[in-house]
C-alpha positions in Angstrom: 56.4 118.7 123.5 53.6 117.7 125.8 50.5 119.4 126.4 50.2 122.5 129.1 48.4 120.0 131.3 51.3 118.1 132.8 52.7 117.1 136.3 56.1 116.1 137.1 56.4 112.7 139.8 60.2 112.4 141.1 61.9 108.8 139.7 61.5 106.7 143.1 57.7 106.9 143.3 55.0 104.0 144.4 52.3 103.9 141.7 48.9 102.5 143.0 46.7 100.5 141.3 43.8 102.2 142.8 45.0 105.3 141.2 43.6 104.9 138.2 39.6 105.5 139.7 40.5 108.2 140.9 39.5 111.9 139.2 42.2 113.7 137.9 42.3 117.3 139.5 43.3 119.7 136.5 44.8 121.7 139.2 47.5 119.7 139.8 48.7 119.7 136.3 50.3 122.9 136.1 54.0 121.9 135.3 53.4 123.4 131.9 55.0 121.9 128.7 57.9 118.8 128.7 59.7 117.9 126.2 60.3 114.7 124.6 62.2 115.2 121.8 65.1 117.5 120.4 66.3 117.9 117.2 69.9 118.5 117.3 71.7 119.7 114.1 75.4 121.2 113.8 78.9 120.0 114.3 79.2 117.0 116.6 82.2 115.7 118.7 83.1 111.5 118.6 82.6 110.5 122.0 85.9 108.6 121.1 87.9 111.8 120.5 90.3 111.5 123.1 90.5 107.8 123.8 93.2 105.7 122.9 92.4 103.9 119.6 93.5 100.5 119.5 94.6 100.7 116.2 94.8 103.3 113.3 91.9 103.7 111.0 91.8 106.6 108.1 87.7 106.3 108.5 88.1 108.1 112.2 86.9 111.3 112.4 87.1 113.5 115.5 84.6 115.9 114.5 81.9 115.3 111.9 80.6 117.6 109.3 77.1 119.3 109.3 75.0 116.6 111.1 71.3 116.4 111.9 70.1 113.9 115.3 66.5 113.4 116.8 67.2 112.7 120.6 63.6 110.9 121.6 63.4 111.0 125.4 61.0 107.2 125.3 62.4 104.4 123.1 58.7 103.0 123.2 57.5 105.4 120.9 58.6 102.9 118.5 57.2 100.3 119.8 54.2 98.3 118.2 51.3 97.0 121.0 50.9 92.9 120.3 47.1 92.0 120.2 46.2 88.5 119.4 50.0 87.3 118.6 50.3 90.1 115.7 51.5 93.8 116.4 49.3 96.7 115.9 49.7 99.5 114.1 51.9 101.7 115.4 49.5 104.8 115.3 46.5 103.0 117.4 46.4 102.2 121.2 45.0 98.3 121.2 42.5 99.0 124.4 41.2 102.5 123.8 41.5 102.4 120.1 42.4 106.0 119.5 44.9 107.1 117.7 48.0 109.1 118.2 50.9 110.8 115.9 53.7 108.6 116.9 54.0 106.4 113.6 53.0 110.6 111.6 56.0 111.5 114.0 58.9 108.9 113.0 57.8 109.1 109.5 58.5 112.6 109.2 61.5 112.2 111.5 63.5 109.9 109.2 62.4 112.0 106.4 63.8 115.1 107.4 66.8 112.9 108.5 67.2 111.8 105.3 66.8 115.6 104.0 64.1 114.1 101.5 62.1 117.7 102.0 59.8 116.6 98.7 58.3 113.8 100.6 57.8 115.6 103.6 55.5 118.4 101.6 53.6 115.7 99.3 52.6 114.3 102.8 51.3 117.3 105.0 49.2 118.3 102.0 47.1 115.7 104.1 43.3 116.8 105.9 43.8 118.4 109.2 41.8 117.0 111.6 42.0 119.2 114.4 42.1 118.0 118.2 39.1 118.2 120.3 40.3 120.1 123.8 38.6 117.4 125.9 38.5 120.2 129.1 36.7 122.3 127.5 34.0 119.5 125.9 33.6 118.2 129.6 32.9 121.3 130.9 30.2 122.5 127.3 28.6 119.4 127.3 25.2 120.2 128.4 25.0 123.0 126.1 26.2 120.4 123.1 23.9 117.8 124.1 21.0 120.3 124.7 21.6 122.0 120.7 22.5 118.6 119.5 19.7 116.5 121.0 16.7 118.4 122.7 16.6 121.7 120.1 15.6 119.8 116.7 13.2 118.2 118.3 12.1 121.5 119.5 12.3 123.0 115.8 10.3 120.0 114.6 7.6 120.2 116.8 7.3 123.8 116.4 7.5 123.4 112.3 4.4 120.8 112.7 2.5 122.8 114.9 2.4 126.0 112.6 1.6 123.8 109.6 -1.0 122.2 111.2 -2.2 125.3 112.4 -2.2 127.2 109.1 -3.3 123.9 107.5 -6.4 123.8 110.1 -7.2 127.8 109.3 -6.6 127.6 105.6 -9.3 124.3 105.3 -11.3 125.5 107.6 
């Protein structure tokens, strides 16, 4: 599912070029969370149940037995970017070079599929790296720059002043 921080658009829409300077209002991105993918699992119905077969097969099944299906609302989550004639990896965006979980996500997928739960644990005994809320950064980031920039040279000037001035009273 998508982050809280979405906004629906009906299908016929006209998308701007000149949208893209403008600032994103975090008001407007209230539709909450979307889904784009389902995992189905159960008992499914052949979509060719009650159709006439053109002949008779003994492989037909009308209903199959204790199934598992992803549904994936975006075929292009599969889909490598092509930089220089040669596809990328699947993981990394080719102009912002950051990385997202889709190649983590079809990996797991197929391997939960393929009910191959040994392969599934080996692999999220992985490092966590957890997400940086980018809001919330934006909106702290005088504070961080502040601690991480303007405070150690605070503490240093402060540590070389009191041992110069002990230094100075000690020789003296």
């Amino acid at each position: 599912m998508s982050s809280p921080l979405t906004q629906k658009i009906g299908t016929p829409t006209i998308i701007e070029l000149q949208s893209i300077a403008d600032e994103p209002l975090e008001q407007e991105y209230v539709s909450g969370h979307q889904l784009f993918a389902v995992l189905l699992e159960g008992n499914f119905k052949s979509a060719y149940k009650n159709r006439i077969k053109p002949f008779e097969t003994p492989v037909f099944k009308e209903n199959s037995s204790t199934n598992k299906m992803i549904v994936i609302a975006d075929g292009d989550i599969a889909k490598n970017q092509v930089l220089k004639g040669k596809p990328t990896d699947l993981a990394r965006d080719k102009w912002t070079n950051e990385e997202f979980g889709n190649k983590d996500f079809l990996l797991n997928s197929v391997d939960y599929l393929l009910d191959d739960t040994g392969l599934i644990e080996l692999r999220n005994k992985t490092l966590k790296i957890s997400i940086l809320d980018k809001q919330k950064a934006y909106k702290e980031r005088i504070f961080w720059q502040f601690l991480n920039v303007a405070f150690p040279l605070i503490l240093l000037f402060t540590f070389g002043f009191i041992f110069n001035y002990l230094r100075k009273r000690k020789y003296s």
